[in-house]
Each structure stands twice: as C-alpha cells, then as structure tokens.
C-alpha positions as CSV (number, residue, x, y, z in Angstrom):
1,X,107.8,-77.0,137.5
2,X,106.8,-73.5,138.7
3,X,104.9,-71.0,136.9
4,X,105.2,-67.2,136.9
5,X,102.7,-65.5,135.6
6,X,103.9,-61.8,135.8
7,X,100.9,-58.9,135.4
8,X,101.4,-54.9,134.9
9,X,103.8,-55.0,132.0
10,X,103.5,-52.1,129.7
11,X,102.6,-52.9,125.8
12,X,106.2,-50.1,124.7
13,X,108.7,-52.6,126.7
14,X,111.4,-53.9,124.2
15,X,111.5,-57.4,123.7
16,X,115.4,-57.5,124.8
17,X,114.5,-55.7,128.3
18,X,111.2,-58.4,128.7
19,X,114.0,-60.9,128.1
20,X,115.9,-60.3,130.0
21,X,113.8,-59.6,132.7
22,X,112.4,-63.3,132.0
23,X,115.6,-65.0,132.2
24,X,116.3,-63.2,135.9
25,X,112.8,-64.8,137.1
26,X,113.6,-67.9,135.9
27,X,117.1,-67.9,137.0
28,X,116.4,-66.8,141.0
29,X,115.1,-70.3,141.6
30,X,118.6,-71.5,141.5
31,X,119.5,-69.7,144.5
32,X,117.2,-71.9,146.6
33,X,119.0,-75.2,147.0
34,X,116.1,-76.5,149.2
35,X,113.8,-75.8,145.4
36,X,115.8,-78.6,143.6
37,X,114.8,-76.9,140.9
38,X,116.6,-74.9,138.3
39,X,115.5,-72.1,135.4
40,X,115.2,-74.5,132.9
41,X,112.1,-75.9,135.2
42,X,110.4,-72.4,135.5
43,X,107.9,-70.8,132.9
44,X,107.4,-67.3,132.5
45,X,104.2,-66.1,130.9
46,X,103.5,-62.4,130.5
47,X,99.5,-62.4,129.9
48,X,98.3,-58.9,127.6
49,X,96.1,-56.9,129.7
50,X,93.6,-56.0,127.3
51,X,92.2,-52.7,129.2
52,X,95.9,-51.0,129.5
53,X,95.2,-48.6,132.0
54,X,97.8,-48.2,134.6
55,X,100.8,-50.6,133.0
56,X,103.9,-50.1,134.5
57,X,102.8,-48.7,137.6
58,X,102.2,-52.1,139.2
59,X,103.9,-55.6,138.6
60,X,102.6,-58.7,140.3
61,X,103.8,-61.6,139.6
62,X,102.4,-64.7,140.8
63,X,104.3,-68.2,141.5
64,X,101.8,-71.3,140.3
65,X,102.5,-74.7,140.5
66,X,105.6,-74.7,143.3
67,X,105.3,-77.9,144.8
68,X,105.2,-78.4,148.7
69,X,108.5,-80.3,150.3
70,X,109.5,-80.6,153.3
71,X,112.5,-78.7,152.7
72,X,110.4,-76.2,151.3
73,X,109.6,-74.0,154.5
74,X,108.0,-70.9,154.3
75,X,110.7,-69.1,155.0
76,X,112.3,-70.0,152.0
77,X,109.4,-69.7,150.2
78,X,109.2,-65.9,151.3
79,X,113.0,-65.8,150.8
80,X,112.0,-66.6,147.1
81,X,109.4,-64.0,147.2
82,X,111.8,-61.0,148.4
83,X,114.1,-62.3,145.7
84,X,111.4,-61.8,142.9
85,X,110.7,-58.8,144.3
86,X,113.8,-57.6,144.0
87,X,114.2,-58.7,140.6
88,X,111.0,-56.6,139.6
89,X,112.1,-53.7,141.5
90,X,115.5,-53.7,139.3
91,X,113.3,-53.5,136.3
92,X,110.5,-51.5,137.3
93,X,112.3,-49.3,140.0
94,X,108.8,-46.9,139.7
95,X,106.5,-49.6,140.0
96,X,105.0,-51.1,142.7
97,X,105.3,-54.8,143.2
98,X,104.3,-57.5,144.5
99,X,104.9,-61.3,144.5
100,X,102.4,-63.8,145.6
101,X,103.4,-68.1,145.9
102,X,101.2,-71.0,145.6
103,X,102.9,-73.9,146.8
104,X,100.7,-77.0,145.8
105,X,100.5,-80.9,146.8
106,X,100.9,-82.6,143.7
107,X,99.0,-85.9,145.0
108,X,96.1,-83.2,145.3
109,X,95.3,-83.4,141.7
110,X,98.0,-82.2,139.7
111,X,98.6,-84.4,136.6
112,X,101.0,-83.7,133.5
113,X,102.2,-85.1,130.1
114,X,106.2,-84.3,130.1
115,X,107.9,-84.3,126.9
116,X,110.9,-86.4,126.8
C-alpha cells in the first residue's frame, strides 16, 4: 500500500492534467511484477504548499509506505524510481525532479484498519 506524496505542483494546473498525471503514478507500479502490487493499491496525495514560491520548477515526489520483500531488491526499487521520474519529466518536461523511496518493514510498527 504505497504512498506518493508528490511536492512542487503549481496552484494554475487543470484538474484533468493533475489527473491524469495521478493515474500514471499510480499505474507504473504495475510494471514491477516483483511489487505484487497494482494502482488500485497506491495513493497519490498532492499536499498545497502554502508559500508558492518556485512551483513548477521542481517536483519531488516521495514513495511512503513500500514494503521491504525479498523480491523487492534495490535495483528494482530504483527501477521504480527512474520510472516515476520519467513520468514527472513527461509532465513537467521544465522541472526538475526527483523521486525518493522508503521501503519499510511492516513488523517494525506499521499497523492499519482496511476497509472491506
């Protein structure tokens, strides 16, 4: 159940390009077999930034809450990185960008109510 948590995005953008834009994050996990994971199991938040100075010009979107597996290795974890790089790149061709992962160990203190 990863979270991305995407900084840098101007107030002006239209809701259909942040949209899309969201659905692409949320859909790269799928390409990463060893994830087991697919976009249904990925949250995107875009937090305001409340000072506005310098939106758009840098996007850095960080990956919360990826749990460590074995199958998990860190060079698919930096495969997954490039990827969501690339994905801000497509949208933000001007900006720059950067991605940054936190795998955790759920039996480290992670707890959670699912819906059903």
């Amino acid at each position: 159940m990863p979270v991305l948590v995407v900084l840098g995005i101007p107030d002006e953008i239209e809701k259909e390009r942040l949209s899309h834009f969201s659905d692409d994050l949320r859909s790269a996990v799928e390409n990463f077999i060893a994830f087991d994971l697919n976009r249904n199991d990925v949250s995107v938040f875009f937090p305001k930034d409340h000072l506005s100075e310098g939106l758009g010009e840098e996007i850095i979107i960080f990956v919360e809450m990826l749990f460590e597996k074995r199958e998990r290795t860190k060079n698919r974890i930096y495969e997954y990185a490039v990827a969501l790089g690339e994905i801000g790149v497509k949208y933000f061709p001007d900006a720059v960008i950067a991605v940054n992962i936190n795998s955790i160990n759920p039996n480290n203190g992670f707890w959670s109510k699912a819906s059903l």
